[in-house]
N, C-alpha and C positions, 0 to 999 in steps of 0.2 A: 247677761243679767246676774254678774256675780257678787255685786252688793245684797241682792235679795236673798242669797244661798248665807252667805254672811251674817246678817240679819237673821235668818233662822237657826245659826249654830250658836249665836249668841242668847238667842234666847234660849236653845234648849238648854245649853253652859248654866243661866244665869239659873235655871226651875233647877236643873241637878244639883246646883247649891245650897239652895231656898230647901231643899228635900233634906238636903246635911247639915241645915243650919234651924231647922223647926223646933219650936220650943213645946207645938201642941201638936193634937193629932190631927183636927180641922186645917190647920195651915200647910202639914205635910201634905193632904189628902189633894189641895189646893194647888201644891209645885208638883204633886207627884201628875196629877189632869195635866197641868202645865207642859208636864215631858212628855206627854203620850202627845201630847196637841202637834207640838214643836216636832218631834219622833218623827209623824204624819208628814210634817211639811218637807221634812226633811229629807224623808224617803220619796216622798213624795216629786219633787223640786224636779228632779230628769224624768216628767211629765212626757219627754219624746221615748223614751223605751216602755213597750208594754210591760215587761217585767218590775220594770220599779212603782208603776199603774196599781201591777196587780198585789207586789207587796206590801206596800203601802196600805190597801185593803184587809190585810189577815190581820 
């Protein structure tokens, strides 16, 4: 399922730019949620290791 791991590094890509490219603070505030979202899935994504389970969580 490596389109979906993909899909998640692109979006974190796209919010880490949207954070470097903000013109206001509502909008960084916006891509900056974005990365933590993406962050989650990301770490998240080897769903088969407890450890990436439980880092994902902190």
């Amino acid at each position: 399922n490596l389109p979906r791991f993909y899909l998640y590094l692109t979006l974190f890509m796209f919010s880490m730019l949207g954070i470097v490219l903000a013109d206001n603070t509502i909008l960084m505030y916006v891509f900056w949620e974005l990365t933590s979202v993406s962050s989650f899935l990301l770490i998240s994504y080897w769903y088969n290791n407890g450890d990436s389970q439980f880092g994902a969580m902190q």
